[in-house]
N, CA and C of each residue as an Amber inpcrd file, in Angstrom:
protein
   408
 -11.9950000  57.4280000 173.5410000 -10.9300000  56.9960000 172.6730000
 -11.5090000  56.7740000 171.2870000 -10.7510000  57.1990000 170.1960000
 -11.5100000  57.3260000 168.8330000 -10.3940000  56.3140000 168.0350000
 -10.3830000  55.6290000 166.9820000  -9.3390000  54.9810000 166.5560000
 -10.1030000  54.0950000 164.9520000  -8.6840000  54.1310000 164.1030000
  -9.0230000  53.6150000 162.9200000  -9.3730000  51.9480000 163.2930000
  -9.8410000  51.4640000 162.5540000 -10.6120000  49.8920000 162.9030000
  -9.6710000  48.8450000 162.6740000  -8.3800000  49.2970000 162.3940000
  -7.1220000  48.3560000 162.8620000  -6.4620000  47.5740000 164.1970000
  -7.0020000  48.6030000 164.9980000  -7.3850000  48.4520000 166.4460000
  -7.9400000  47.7190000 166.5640000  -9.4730000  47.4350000 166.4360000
 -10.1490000  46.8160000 167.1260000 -10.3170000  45.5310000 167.2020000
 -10.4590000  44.8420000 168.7040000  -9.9950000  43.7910000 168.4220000
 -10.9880000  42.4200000 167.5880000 -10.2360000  41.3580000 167.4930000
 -10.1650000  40.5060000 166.1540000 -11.9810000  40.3640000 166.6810000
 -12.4060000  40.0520000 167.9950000 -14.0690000  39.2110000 168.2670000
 -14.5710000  40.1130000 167.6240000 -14.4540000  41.4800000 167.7860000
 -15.4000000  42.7100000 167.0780000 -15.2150000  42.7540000 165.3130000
 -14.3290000  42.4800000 164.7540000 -14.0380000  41.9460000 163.6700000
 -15.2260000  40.4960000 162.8270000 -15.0890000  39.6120000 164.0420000
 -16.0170000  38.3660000 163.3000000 -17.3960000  38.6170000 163.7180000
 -17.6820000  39.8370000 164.5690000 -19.1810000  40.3720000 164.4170000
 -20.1040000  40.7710000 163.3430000 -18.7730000  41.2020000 162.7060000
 -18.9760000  42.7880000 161.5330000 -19.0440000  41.9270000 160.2900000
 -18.2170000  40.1180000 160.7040000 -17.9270000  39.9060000 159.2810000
 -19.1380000  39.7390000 157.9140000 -20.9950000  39.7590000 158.2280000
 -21.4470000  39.5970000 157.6930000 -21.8510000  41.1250000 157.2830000
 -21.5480000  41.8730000 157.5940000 -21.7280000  43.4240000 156.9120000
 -20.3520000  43.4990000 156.1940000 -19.1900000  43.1700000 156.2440000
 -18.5310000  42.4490000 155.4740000 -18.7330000  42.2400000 153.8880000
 -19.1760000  40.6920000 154.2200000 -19.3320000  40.1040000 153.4200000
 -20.9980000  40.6950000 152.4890000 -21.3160000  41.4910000 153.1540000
 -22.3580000  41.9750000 152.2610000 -21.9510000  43.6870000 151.5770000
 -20.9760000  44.1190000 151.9990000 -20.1960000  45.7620000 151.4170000
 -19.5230000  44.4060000 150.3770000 -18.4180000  43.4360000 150.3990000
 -17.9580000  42.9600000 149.2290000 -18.5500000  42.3610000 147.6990000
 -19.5850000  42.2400000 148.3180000 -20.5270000  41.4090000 147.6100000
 -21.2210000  42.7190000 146.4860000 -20.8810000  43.6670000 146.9440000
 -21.3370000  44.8180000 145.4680000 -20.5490000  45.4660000 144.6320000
 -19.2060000  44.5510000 144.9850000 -18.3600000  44.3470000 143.5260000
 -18.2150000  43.2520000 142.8090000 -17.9300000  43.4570000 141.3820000
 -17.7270000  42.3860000 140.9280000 -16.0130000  42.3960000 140.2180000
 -15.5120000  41.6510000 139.9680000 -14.0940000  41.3710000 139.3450000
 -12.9460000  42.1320000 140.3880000 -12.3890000  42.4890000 139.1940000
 -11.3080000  43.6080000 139.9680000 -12.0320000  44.2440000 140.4610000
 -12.8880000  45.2500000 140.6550000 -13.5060000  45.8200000 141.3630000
 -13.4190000  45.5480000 142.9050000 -13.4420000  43.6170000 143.1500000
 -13.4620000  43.6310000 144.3850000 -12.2070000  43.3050000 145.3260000
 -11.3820000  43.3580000 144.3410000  -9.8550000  43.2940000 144.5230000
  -9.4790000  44.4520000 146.3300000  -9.5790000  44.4170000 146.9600000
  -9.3680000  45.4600000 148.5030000 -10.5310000  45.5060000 148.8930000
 -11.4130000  45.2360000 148.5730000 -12.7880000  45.5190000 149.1520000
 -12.6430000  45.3500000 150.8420000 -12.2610000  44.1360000 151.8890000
 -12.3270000  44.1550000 152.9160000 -11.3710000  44.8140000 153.3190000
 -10.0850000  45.2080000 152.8930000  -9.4370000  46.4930000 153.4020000
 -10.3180000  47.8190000 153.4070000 -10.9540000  48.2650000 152.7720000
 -11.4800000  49.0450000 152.2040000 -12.7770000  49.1470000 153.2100000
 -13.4640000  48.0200000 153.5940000 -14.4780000  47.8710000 154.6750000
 -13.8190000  48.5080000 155.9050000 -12.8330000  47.5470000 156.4020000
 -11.8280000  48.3290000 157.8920000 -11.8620000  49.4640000 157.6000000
 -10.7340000  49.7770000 156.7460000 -10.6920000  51.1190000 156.7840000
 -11.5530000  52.3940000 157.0700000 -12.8950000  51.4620000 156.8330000
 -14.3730000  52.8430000 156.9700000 -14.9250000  52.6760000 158.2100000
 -14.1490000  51.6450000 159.4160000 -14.6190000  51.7250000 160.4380000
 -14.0070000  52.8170000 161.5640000 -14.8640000  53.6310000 162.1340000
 -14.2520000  54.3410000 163.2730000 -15.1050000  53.7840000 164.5040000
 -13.9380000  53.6340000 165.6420000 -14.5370000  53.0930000 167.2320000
 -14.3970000  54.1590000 168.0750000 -15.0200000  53.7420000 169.1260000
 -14.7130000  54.6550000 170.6770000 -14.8050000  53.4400000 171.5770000
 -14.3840000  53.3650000 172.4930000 -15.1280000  52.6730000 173.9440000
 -15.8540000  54.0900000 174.8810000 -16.4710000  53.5510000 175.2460000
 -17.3810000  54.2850000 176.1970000 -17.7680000  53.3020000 177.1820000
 -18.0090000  54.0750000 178.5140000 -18.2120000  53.6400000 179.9340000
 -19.7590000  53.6460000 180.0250000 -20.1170000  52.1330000 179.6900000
 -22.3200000  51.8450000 179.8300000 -22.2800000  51.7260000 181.3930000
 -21.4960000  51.1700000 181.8560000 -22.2080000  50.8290000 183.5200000
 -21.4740000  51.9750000 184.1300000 -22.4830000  52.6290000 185.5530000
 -21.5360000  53.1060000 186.7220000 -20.5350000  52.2520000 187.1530000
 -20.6920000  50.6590000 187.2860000 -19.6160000  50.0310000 187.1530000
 -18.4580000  49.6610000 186.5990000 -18.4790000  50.6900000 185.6260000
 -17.4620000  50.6050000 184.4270000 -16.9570000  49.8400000 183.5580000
 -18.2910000  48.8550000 183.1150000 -18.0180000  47.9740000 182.4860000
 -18.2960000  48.9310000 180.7640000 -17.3840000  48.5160000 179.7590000
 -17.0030000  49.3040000 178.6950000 -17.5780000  48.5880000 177.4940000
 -17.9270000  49.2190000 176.5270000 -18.5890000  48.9950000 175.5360000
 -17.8050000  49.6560000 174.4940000 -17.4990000  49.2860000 172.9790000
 -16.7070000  49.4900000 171.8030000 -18.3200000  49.8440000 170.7760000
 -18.2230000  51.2490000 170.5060000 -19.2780000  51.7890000 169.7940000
 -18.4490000  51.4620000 168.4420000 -19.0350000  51.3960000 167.0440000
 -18.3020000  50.9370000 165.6860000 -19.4220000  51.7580000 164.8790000
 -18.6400000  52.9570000 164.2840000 -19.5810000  53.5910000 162.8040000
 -18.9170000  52.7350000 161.8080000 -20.0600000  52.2730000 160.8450000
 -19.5880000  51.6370000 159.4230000 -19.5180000  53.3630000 158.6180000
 -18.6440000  53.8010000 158.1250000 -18.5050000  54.6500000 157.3640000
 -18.4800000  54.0230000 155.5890000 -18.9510000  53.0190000 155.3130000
 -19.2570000  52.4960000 154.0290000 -20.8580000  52.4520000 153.9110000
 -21.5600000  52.9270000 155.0330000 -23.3270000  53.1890000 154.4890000
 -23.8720000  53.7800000 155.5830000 -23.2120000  55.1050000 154.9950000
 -24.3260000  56.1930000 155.5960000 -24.7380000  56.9270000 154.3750000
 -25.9920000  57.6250000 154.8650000 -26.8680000  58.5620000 154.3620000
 -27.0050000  59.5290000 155.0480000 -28.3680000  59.9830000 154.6300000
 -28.6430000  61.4770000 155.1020000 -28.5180000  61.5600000 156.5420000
 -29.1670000  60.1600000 157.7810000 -29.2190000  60.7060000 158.8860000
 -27.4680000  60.3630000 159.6130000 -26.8070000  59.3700000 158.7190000
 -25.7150000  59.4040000 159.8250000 -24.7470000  57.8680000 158.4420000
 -24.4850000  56.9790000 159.6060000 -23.3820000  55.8430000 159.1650000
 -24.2600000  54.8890000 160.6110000 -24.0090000  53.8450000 159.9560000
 -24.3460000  52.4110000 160.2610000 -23.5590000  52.7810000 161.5470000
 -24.1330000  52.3580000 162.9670000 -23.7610000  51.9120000 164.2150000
 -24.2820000  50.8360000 165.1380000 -22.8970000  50.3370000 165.6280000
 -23.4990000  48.8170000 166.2060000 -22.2340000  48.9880000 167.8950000
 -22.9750000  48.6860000 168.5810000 -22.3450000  48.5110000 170.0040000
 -22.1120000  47.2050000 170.5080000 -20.8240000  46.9140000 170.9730000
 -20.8030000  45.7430000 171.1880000 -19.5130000  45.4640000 172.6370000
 -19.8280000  44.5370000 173.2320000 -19.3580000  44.4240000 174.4180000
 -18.8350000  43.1430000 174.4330000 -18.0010000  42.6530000 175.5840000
 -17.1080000  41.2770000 175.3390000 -17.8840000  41.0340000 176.8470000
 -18.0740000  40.0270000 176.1220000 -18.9870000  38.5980000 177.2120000
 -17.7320000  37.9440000 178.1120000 -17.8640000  37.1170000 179.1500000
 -17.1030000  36.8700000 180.2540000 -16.3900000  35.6200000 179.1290000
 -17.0390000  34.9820000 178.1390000 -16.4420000  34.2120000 177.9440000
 -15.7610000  34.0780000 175.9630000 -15.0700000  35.7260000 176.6780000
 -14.5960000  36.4260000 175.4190000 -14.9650000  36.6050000 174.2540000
 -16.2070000  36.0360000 173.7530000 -17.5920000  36.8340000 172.5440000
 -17.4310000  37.8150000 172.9370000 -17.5040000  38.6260000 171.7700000
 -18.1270000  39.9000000 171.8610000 -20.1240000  40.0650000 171.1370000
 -20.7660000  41.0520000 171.7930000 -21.6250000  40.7070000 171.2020000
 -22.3600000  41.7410000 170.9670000 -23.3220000  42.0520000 170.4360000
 -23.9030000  43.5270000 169.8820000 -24.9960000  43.8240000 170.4720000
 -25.0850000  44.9920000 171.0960000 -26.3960000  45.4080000 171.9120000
 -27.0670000  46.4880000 172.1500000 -26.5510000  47.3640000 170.4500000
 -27.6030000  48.5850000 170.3250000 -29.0670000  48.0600000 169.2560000
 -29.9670000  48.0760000 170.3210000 -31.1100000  47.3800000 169.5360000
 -31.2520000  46.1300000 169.1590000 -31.6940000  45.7020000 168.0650000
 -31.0440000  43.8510000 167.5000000 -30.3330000  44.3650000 166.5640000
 -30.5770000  44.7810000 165.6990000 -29.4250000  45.4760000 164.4770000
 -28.6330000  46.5590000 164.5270000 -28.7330000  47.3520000 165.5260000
 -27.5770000  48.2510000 165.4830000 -28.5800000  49.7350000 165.4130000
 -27.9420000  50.9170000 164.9080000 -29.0810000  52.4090000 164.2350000
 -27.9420000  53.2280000 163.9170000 -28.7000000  54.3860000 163.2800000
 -27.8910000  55.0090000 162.4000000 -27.4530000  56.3800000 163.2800000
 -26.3370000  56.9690000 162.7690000 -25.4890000  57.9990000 163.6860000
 -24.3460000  58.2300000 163.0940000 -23.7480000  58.7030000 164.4110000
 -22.6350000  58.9510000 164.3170000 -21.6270000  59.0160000 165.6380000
 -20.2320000  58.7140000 165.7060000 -19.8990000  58.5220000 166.9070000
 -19.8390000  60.1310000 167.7580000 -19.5830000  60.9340000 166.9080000
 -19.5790000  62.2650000 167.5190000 -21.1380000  62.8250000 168.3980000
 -22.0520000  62.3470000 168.0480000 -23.4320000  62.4850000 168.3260000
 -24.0330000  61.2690000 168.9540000 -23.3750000  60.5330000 169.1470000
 -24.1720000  59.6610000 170.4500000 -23.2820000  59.9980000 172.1280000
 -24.0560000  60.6960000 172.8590000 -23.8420000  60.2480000 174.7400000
 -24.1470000  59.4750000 175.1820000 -23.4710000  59.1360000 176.1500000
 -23.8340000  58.3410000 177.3280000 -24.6400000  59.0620000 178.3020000
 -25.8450000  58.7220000 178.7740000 -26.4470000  59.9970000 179.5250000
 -26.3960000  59.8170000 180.9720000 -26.2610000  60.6130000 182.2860000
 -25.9610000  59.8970000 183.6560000 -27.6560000  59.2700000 184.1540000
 -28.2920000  59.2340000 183.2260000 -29.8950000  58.3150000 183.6990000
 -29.0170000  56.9080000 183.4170000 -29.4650000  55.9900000 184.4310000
 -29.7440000  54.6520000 184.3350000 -30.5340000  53.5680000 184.2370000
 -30.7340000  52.6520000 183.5520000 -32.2930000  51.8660000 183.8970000
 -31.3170000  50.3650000 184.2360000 -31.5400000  49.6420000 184.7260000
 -31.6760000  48.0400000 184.8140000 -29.4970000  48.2780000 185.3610000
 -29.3980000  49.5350000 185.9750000 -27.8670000  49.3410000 186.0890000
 -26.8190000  49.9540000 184.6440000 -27.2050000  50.2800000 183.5540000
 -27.1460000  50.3750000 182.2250000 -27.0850000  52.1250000 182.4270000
 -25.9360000  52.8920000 181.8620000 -26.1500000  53.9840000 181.4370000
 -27.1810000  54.4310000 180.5170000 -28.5010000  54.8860000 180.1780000
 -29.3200000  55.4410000 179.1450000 -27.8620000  55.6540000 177.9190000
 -28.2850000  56.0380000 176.5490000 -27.6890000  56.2930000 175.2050000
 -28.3070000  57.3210000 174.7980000 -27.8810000  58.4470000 174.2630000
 -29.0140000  59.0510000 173.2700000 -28.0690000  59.2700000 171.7250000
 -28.9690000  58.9950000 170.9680000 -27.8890000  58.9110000 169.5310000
 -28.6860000  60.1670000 168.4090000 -28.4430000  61.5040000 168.1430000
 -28.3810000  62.3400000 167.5800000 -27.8770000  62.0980000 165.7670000
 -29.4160000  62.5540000 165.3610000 -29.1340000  62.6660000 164.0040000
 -28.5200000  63.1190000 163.4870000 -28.0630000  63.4840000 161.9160000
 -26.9030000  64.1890000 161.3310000 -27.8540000  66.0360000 161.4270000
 -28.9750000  65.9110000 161.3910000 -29.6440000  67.7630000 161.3790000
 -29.4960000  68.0380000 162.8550000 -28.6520000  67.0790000 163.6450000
 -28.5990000  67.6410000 164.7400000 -29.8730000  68.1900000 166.0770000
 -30.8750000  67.7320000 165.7930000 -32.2010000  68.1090000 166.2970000
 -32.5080000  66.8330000 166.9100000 -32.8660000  65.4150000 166.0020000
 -33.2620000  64.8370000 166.4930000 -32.4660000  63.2850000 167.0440000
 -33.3660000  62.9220000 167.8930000 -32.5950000  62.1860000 168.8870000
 -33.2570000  60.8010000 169.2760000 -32.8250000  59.9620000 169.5280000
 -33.4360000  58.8120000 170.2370000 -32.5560000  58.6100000 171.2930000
 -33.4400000  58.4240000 172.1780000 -33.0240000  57.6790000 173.4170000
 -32.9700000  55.9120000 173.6360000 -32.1430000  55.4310000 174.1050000
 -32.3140000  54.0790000 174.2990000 -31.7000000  53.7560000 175.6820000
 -32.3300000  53.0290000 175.8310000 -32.6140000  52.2250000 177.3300000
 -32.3060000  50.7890000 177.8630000 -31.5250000  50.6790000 178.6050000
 -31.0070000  48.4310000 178.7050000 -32.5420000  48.0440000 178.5100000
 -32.9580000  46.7460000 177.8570000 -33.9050000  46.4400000 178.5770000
 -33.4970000  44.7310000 179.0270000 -32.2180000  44.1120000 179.3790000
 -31.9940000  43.1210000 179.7290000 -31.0910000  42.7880000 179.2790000
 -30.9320000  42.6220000 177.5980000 -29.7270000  41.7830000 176.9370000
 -29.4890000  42.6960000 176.2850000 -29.8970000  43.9670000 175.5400000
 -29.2990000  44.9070000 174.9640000 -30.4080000  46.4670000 175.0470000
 -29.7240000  47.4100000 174.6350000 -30.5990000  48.9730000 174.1170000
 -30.9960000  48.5930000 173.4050000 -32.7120000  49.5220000 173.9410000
 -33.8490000  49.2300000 173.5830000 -34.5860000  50.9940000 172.9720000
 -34.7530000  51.0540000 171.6830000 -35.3600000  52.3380000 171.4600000
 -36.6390000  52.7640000 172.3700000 -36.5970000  54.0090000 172.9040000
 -37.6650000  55.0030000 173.9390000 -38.2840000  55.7750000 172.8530000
């Protein structure tokens, strides 16, 4: 499922809010007049299926800072006690939603990830290692 970041719901919202507050923060005056519309708006999601158990994960490209290899990506999942919380890496990595799989390897119960650069060649793999994906 692919969808503009109007969707997504509000916990995944107060995740993001300090990338947020740091895309607003490089305007000044009018300039920053829509800025956090302007943030949403550059978000695109998917959910994707991490466990054989089918527990689901909300992948998020920031389309307000990418470069050459891709756009800002951060994975994040809703905790039993409705947090959501982020668990590609500690900060997130760069991509794109079209170029990251889910791969059918598993480690720790955890579908493997592999997230594909923008030249299309290269790749990282990541791996659960407990509380979140871990770069291989």
């Amino acid at each position: 499922m692919s969808s503009r970041a109007r969707n997504l719901p509000e916990g995944v919202f107060k995740r993001l809010a300090g990338d947020e507050k740091e895309y607003c923060e490089r305007f000044l005056g009018d300039d920053r007049k829509g800025c956090h519309e302007t943030f949403r708006a550059n978000l695109r999601w998917r959910e994707m299926q991490i466990t054989p158990s089918g527990d689901v994960g909300i992948l998020v490209e920031n389309a307000t800072t990418c470069g050459t290899a891709g756009c800002a990506l951060k994975l994040f999942v809703e905790r039993s006690d409705g947090r959501f919380v982020q668990i590609l890496a500690t900060l997130g990595d760069v991509g794109s939603l079209g170029r990251t799989k889910v791969l059918k390897a598993t480690t720790k119960g955890y579908f493997d990830l592999q997230l594909t650069l923008s030249d299309g060649e290269t790749h990282t793999v990541y791996r659960w290692h407990g509380s979140n994906y871990v770069a291989q």
